[in-house]
C-alpha positions as CSV (number, residue, x, y, z in Angstrom):
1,X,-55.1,32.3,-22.6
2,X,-57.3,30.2,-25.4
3,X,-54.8,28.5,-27.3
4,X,-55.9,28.8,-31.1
5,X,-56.5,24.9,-31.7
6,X,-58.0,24.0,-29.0
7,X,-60.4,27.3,-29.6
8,X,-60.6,25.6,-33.3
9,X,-61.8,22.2,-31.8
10,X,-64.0,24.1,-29.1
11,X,-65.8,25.7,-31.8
12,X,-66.4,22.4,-33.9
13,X,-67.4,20.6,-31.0
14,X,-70.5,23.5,-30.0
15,X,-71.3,23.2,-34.4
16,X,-71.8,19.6,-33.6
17,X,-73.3,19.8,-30.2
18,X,-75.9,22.3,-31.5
19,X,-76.8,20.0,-34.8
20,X,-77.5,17.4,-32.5
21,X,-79.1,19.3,-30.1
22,X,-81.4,20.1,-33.0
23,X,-82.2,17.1,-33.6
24,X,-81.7,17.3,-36.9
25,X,-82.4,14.1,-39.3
26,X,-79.7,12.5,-41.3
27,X,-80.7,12.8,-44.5
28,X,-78.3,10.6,-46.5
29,X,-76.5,11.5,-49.6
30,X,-73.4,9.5,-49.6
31,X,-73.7,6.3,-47.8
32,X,-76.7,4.6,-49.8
33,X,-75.5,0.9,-48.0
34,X,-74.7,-1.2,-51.2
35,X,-74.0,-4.9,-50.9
36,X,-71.3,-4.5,-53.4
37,X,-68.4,-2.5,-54.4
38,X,-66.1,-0.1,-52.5
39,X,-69.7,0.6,-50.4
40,X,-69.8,-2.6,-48.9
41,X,-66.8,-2.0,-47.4
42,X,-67.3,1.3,-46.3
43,X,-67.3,1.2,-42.3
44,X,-65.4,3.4,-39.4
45,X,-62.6,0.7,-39.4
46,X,-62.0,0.7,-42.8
47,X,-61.7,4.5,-43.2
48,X,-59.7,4.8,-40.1
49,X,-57.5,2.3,-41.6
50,X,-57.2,4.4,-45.2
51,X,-57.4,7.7,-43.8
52,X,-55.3,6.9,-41.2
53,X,-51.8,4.8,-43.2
54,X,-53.0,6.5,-46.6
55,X,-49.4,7.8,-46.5
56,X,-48.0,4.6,-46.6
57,X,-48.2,4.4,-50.7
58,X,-45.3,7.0,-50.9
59,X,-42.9,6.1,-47.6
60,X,-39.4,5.7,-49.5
61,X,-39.5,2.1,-47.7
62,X,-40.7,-0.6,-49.9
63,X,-42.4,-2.0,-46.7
64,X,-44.0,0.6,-44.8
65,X,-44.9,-1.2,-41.1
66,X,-46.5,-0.5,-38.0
67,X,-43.2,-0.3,-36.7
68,X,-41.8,1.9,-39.1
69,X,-44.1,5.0,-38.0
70,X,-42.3,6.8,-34.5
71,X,-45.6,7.0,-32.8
72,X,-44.7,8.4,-29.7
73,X,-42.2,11.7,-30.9
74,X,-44.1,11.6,-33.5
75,X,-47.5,12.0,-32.2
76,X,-46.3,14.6,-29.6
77,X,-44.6,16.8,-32.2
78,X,-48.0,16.8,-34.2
79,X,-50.0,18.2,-30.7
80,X,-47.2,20.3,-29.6
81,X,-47.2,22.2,-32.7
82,X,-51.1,22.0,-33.7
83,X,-51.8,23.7,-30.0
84,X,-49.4,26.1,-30.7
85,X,-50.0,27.5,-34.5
86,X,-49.2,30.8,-33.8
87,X,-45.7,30.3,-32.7
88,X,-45.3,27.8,-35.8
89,X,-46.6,30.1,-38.1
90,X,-44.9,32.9,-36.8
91,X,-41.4,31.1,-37.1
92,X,-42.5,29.8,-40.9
93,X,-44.1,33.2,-42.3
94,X,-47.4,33.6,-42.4
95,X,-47.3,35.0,-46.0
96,X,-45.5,32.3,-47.1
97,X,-48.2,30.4,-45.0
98,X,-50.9,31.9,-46.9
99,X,-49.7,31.7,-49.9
100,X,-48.6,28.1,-50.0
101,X,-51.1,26.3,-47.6
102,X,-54.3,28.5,-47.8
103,X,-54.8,30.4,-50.9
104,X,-53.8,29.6,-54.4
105,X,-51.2,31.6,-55.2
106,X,-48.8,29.6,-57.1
107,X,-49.1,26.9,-59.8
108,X,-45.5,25.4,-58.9
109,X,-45.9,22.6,-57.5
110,X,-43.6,23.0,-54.6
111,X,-45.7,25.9,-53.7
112,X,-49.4,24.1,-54.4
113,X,-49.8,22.6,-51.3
114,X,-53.3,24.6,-51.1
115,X,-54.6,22.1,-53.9
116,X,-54.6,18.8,-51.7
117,X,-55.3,20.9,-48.4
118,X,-59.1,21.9,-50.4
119,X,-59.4,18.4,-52.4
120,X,-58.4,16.0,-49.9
121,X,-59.4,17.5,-46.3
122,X,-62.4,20.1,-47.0
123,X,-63.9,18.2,-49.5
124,X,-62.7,14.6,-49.6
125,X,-62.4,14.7,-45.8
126,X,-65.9,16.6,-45.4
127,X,-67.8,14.0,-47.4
128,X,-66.1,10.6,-45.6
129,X,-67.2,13.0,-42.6
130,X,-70.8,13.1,-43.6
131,X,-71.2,9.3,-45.0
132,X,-69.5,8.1,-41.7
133,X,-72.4,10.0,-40.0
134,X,-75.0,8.5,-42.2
135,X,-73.5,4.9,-41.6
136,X,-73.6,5.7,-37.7
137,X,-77.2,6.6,-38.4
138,X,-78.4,4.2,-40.1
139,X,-76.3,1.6,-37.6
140,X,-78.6,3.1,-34.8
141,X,-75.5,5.2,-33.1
142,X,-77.0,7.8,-31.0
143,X,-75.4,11.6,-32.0
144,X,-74.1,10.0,-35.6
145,X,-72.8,13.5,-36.7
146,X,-70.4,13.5,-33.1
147,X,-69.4,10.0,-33.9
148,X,-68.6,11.1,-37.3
149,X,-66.8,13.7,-36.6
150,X,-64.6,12.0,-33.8
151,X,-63.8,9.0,-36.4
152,X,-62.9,11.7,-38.7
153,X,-60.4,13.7,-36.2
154,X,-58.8,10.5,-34.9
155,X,-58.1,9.5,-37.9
156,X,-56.3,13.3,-39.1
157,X,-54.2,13.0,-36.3
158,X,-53.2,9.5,-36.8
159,X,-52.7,10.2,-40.6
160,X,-50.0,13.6,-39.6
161,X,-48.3,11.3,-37.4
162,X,-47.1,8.7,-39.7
163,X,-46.4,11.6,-42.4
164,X,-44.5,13.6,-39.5
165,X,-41.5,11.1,-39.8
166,X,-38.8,10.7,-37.5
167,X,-36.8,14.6,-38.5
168,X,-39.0,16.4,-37.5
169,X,-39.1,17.0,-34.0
170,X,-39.5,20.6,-33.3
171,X,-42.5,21.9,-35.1
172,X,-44.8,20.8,-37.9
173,X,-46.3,23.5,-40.1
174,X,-47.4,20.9,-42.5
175,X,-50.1,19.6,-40.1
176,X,-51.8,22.9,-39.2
177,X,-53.8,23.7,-42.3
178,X,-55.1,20.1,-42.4
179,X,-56.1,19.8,-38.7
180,X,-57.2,23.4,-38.0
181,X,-58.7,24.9,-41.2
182,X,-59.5,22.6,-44.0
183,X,-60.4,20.1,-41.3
184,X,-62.6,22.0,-39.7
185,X,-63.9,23.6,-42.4
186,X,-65.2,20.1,-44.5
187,X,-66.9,19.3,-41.5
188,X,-68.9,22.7,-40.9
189,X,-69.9,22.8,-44.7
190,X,-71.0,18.9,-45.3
191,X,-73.3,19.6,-41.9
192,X,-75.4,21.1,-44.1
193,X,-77.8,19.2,-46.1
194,X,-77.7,21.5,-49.5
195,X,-73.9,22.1,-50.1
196,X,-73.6,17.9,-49.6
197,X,-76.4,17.2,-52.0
198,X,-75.1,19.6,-54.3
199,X,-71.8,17.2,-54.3
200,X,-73.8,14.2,-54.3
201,X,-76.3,14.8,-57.2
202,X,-74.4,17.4,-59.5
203,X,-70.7,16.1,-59.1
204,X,-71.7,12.4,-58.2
205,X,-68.6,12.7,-55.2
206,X,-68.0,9.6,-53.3
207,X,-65.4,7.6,-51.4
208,X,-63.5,5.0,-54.0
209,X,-61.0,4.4,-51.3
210,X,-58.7,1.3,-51.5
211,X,-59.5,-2.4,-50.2
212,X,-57.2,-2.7,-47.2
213,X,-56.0,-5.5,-46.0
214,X,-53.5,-6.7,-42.2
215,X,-50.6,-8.4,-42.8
216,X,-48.9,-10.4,-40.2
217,X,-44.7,-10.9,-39.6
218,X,-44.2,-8.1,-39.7
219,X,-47.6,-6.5,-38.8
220,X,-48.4,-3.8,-41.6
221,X,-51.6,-2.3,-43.0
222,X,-51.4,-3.2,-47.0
223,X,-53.1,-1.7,-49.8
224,X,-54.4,1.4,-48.1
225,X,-55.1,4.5,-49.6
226,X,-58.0,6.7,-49.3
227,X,-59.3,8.5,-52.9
228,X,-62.3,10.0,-53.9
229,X,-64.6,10.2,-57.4
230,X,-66.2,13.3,-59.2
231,X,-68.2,13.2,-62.2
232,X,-69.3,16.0,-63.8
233,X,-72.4,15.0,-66.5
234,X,-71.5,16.2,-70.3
235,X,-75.4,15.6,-71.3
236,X,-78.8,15.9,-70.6
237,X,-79.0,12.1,-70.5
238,X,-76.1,11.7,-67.8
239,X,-74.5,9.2,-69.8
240,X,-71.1,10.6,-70.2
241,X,-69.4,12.7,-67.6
242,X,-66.3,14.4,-67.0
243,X,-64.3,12.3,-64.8
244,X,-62.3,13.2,-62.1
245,X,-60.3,10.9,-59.6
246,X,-58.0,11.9,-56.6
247,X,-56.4,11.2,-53.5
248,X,-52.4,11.2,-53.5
249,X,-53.0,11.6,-57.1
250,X,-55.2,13.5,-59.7
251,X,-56.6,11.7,-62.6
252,X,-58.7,13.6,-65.1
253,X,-60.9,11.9,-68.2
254,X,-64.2,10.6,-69.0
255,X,-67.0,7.8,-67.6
256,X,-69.2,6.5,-69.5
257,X,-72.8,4.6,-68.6
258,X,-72.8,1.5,-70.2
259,X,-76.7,0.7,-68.7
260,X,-78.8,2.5,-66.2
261,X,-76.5,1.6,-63.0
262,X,-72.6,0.5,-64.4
263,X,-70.1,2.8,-65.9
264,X,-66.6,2.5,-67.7
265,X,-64.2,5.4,-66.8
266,X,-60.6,6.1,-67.2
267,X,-58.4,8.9,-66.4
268,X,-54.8,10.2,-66.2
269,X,-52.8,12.1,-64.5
270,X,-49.8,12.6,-61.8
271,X,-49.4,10.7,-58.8
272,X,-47.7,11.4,-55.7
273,X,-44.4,8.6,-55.6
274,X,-42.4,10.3,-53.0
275,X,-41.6,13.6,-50.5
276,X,-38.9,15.9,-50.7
277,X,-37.7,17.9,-47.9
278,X,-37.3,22.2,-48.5
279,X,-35.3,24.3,-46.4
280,X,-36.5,24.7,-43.1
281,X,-37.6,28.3,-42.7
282,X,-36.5,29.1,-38.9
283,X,-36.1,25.7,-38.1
284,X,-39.6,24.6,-38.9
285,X,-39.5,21.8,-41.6
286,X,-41.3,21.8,-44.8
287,X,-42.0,18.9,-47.2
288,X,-43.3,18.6,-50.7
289,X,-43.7,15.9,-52.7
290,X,-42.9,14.6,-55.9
291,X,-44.8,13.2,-59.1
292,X,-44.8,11.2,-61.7
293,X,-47.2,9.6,-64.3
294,X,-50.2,7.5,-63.6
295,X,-53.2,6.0,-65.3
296,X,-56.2,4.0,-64.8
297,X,-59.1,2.3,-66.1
298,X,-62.7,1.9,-63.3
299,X,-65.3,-0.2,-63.7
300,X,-68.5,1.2,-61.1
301,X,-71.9,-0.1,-60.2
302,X,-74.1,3.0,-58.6
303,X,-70.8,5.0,-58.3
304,X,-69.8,2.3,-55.6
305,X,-66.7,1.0,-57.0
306,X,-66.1,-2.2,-58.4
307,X,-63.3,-3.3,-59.9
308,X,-60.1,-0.8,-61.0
309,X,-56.6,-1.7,-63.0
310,X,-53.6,0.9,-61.7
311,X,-49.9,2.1,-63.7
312,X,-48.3,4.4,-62.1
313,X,-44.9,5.6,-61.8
314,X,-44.8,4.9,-57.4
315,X,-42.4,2.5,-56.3
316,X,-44.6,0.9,-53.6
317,X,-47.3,0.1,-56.4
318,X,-46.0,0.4,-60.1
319,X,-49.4,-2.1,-60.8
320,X,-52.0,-2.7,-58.9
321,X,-55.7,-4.4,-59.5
322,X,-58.4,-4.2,-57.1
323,X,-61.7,-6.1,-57.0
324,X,-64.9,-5.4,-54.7
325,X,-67.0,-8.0,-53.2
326,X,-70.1,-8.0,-55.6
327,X,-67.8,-8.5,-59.0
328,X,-67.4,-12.2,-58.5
329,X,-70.9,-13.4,-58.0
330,X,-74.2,-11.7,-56.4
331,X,-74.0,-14.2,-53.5
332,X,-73.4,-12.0,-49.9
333,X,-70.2,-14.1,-49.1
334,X,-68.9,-12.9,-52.7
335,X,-65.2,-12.1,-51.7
336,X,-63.3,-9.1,-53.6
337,X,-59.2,-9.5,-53.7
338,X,-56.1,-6.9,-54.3
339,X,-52.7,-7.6,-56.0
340,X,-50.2,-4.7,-56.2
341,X,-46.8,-5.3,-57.6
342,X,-43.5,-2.3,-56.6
343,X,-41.0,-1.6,-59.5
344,X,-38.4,-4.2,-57.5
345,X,-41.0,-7.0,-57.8
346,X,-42.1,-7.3,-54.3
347,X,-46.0,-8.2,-54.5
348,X,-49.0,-7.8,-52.0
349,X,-52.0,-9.7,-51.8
350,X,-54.9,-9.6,-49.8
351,X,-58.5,-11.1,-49.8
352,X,-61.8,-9.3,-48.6
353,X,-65.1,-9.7,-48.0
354,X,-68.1,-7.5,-46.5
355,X,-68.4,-9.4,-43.5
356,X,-65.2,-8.2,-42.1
357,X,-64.2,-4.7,-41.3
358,X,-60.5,-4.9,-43.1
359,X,-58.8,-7.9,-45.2
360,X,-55.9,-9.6,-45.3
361,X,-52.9,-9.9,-46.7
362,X,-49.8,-11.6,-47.3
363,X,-46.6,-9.6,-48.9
364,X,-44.2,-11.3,-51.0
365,X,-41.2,-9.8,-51.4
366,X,-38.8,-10.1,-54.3
């Protein structure tokens, strides 16, 4: 018998296999290799480090570690119930499923869950998907849409692991619609060259993930977060757009070119700051979150980020400024630097540079 995810992944890996085959060119749309800004640090490590610990920002401990994840339960909890969907489903409700993970049915946001499934892993997910493959491309990687797609996957799995937490130890629903369907799906549709230009030109979409940094004693990834950038052109001149940030947050408002490549945006919005566990339907868990204010002003350079001042109401990163390499000076070895300060005072801060596949870091606490 053909277990459901593994007929998921079986069918993904022939996509794939066949593109290749194909020998189909990487045309590339996303990753455009910028010596500055958020693009200059755009490489497999980074992302797996973002996509990977991007839940970090809203673990109820004010310093989420390596240590603090239960990798091993964890990780077998996340394959035991993605290989077996059915049963999980089953024991949840598939229309409560449906109507919660899959379809938008509900604007409550206990009930919304289908909003960051589509955002964060069709169409955030499908795009870092598509501009890994373009970087493995343009790196010389044989099969860059494979390698692509793995660095994408590992890093899904990795991510539901560290949200999977130490309760749950019988089955996972949360994980299936991100790992089996909207997974999946961003991957099939960015394959194709028009529906990822159509993201790239009309809605300007790109990866503004965060400048991560290692810390050491304890060891603990710092300042990750993975987000993403929409802008939606008001004129015929493409001067001012509609604005639209997002990751564990959604900012809406507007960016404005200040010459032919920089722009000024802001935008507000809710942010993520914690998760709240539901009754267990059938002894399957289920976890929202919750939300509270945030706002923020970008400063961009070819919609590669460079330099962005946080508020928001998280206690992990009530403030929090973030400059690329390229702000500083022109000069290659231009470093960029991260300070985020939590509600109880406890700071981070890190240095990068685009020589170096993650910073580093150094937390202070209060």
């Amino acid at each position: 018998m053909i277990r459901p995810g593994r007929f998921v992944l079986a069918v993904l890996v022939s996509i794939l296999v066949t593109l290749q085959a194909a020998g189909q060119e990487v045309r590339h749309f996303f990753y455009q290799g910028h010596p500055y800004g958020s693009e200059s640090l755009f490489n497999p490590v980074s992302v797996l480090a973002n996509g990977s610990f991007d839940a970090f920002q809203i673990i109820n401990d004010r310093q989420p570690t390596w240590q603090n994840v239960y990798w091993e339960p964890a990780a077998s909890n996340v394959w035991k119930s993605a290989t077996s969907p059915l049963l999980v489903i089953s024991r949840f409700g598939w229309s409560k499923f449906l109507g919660q993970e899959v379809f938008p049915t509900s604007l409550n946001i206990e009930n919304a869950q289908y909003a960051p499934n589509f955002f964060l892993h069709a169409i955030g997910g499908g795009m870092v998907y598509r501009k890994l493959s373009e970087w493995y491309d343009q790196q010389g990687f044989p099969a860059p849409f494979i390698w692509g797609a793995a660095t994408r996957v590992i890093y899904e799995y990795v991510n539901e692991t560290v949200e999977n937490g130490p309760g749950n130890n019988f089955y996972n629903e949360d994980c299936l619609p991100d790992m089996l369907i909207f997974q999946p799906l961003g991957i099939l549709l960015f394959s194709f060259d028009g529906i990822s230009e159509f993201f790239s030109s009309t809605l300007s979409l790109n990866d503004w993930s965060q400048p991560v940094g290692l810390s050491f004693a304890p060891f603990a990834v710092r300042n990750a977060g993975q987000n993403f950038v929409m802008k939606l052109a008001l004129n015929q001149k493409r001067n001012t757009s509609l604005f639209f940030h997002f990751g564990d947050f959604a900012l809406l408002g507007l960016s404005f070119k200040t010459n032919a490549e920089d722009a000024l945006s802001f935008g507000a919005g809710l942010a993520s700051n914690g998760r709240k566990s539901l009754p267990p339907q059938n002894d399957v868990p289920y976890n929202t979150v919750t939300v509270g204010p945030m706002a923020g002003l970008y400063f961009d350079r070819n919609n590669s980020l460079m330099a962005s001042l946080v508020y928001a109401d998280v206690p992990n990163h009530r403030f929090r400024l973030n400059v690329y390499p390229g702000l500083l000076s022109n000069d290659s070895w231009s470093p960029g630097f991260f300070v985020s300060v939590a509600e109880d005072g406890a700071t981070i801060v890190g240095l990068t540079a685009r020589f170096i596949p993650v910073g580093l870091a150094l937390h202070i606490p209060r």
